[in-house]
Phi, psi and omega in degrees: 000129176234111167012171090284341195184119175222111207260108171296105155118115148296026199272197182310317216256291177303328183275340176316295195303336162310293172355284177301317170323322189234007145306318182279351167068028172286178165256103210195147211225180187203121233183128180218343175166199167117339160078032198250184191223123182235144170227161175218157138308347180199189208182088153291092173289106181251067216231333154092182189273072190278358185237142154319104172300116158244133183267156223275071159274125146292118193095012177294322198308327181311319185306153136335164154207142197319318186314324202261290201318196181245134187237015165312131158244351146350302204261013169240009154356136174018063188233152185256113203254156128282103196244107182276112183148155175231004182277167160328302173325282189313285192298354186268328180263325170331303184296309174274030178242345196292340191274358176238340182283162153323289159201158186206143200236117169251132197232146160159152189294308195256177169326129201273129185221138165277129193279349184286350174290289221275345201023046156249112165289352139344289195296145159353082192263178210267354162267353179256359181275017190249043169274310183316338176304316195249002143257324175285314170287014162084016168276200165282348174275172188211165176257156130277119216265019212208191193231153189258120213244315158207192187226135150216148169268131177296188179263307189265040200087171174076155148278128148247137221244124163274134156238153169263100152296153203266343172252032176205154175257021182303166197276155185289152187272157148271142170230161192227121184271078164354277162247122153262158199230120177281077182257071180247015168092193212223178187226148118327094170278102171294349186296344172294002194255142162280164201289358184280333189251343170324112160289146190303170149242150167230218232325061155100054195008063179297291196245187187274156173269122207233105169308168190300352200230003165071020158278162108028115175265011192198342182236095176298144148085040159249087172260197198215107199242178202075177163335292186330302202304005181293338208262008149314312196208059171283102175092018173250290169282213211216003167329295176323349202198127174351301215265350144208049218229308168324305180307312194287327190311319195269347161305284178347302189298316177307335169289324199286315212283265194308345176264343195217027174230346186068006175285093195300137198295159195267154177212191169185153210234161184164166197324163161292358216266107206287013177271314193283327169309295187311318176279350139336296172288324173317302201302279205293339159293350161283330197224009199258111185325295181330262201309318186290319157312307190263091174252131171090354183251322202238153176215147152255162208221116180269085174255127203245107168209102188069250199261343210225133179252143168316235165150084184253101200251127155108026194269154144342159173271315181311319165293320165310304172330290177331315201106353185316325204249031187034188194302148180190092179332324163252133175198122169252147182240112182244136165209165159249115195245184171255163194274150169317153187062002211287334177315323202269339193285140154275144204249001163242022158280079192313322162318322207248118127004130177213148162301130176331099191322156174048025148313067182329305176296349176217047186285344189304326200263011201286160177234351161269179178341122161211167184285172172210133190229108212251133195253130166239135187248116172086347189109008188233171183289155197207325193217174117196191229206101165280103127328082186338140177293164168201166173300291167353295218092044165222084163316046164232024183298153189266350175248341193287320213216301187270353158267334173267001147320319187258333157299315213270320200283289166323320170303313189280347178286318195308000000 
């Protein structure tokens, strides 16, 4: 018997998508093991980042590995530790090693980023950051700046480590180690695939490489929900983490619904009247999880074709660019982004100037969350539009947020 939809991982994300699925009185499976053979037309992978990323070291097989070890600290008493990584991981075993080890050494080529900077949960959060502390303030740990070239066993125990520092041009050091630990995050196993159906990979091949419709960029009708979906957004958005992943899943049935169910992205329609668009967006951009979880990833989309306006909530952006939602003469796209370079701002840095909250006139300049709104004519870009920031987070002022809204949706009809 063969499928229509075989969703690989039983886990939240595979069953969320089931969910809809089997509202919908589709044909479809759910699959966690069982050693049976199944075909499908088609083939979700929800299988999350299950393998350890190890970067190309000669000698890493010696290290620890985050997955594995014992995170006991006992048993790192007066020890000299290495923690290869700049991630949650790394600084997260650092921080529970620090009250017995010796010294501990956090390593890795790039620049240490705070997610309260980046508002990427990726990036470093403030609960795992207080190793940093027993470095600046002069304890014995330290952070590295540099790429780890190889692992060796010393002669008299321990490892010796060479490293290249990344800011300076000194020749690489050697260094000497008790223990070392591999916390460099995790991948995507493409080894379930056979070599005929394997999806590319990218970013040091973590994750599977995804079109706007989160398929297979080389393997048709293999798409990928969940975590996988990071590689959509990486280290920008919220793919990567539940509360927004949850989201991207149910774009997904929906794209499966409208290219191989003839099921059309869901809407609701009303006048062309540009008071009624805006307050449309108004409306939704106040109250919508989706756009506030996904920011800068999901959008929603109003398309104007003669007398009738769309209603589209929750699309990918990209997928939109792409043509997903087809031709449309008119079209506004609203998300909520952040102002550019915002990763570089310090938000507590009382020196650097920010624009004036409900500034209508210079909303262009906001650097916190705020809606944005972008006209495309034919598919191609024509306008946008900033919506001023507020503290709230409440776009709904009537001179602030809702008249140059209906101005601006007016400008773009004439």
């Amino acid at each position: 018997m063969v499928r229509d939809h075989l969703i690989i991982g039983a886990g939240p994300v595979g069953l969320q998508l089931a969910a809809p699925l089997e509202r919908d009185g589709c044909d479809y499976a759910v699959l966690d093991g069982g050693g049976r053979s199944w075909q499908a037309e088609r083939l979700v992978m929800a299988t999350g980042v299950s393998r350890l990323h190890e970067p190309p070291v000669p000698g890493l097989g010696l290290a620890e590995r985050y997955d594995t070890f014992d995170p006991g600290p006992a048993s790192f008493t007066d020890q000299r530790v290495l923690v290869i990584g700049k991630g949650n991981s790394a600084f997260e075993t650092a921080d529970g090693l620090m009250e017995k080890a010796a010294v501990i050494h956090v390593a890795g080529p790039r620049s240490v980023e705070f997610a309260w900077k980046t508002h990427c949960l990726g990036h470093l959060r403030a609960v795992n950051n207080n190793f940093l502390d027993t470095y600046q303030l002069k304890s014995q740990n330290a952070v590295l700046d540099g790429t780890v070239e190889s692992i060796e066993k010393s002669g008299g125990g321990g490892f010796r480590v060479m490293l290249r520092y990344a800011r300076t041009t000194e020749p690489p050091r050697e260094l000497h180690y008790d223990r070392v630990i591999v916390c460099t995050g995790f991948r995507f196993d493409a080894s379930v695939s056979d070599e005929t159906c394997r999806p590319a990979l990218v970013i040091n091949g973590r994750f599977p490489e995804q079109t706007s419709s989160s398929e297979s960029v080389n393997v048709p009708d293999l798409y990928f929900a969940g975590t996988l979906m990071r590689q959509r957004d990486f280290k920008k958005s919220t793919n990567g983490f539940i509360h927004g992943f949850r989201y991207a899943t149910r774009a997904l049935h929906r794209i499966l619904g409208a290219r191989h169910l003839g099921t059309p992205w869901p809407a609701r329609t009303f006048t062309t009247a540009p008071e009624a668009i805006a307050d449309a967006v108004i409306g939704r951009v106040n109250r919508s999880s989706g756009l506030w979880q996904q920011f800068g990833f999901l959008g929603d989309v109003v398309g104007v074709d003669g007398d009738r306006a769309v209603y589209q909530e929750e699309v990918p952006l990209d997928y939109v660019t792409d043509g997903g939602l087809g031709p449309a003469p008119h079209r506004f796209v609203v998300d909520l982004e952040y102002g550019p370079e915002h990763e570089r701002a310090d938000p507590f840095d009382v020196g650097v100037p920010r624009v004036v909250e409900n500034d209508a006139d210079h909303a262009m300049d906001s650097t916190y969350l705020h809606p944005v709104v972008r006209h495309y004519r034919d598919g191609v870009p024509a306008g946008t539009l900033h919506l001023a920031e507020n503290l709230e987070n409440e776009w709904n002022l009537p001179a602030v947020h809702r008249q140059p809204l209906t101005a601006f949706v007016k400008e773009c009809h004439d």
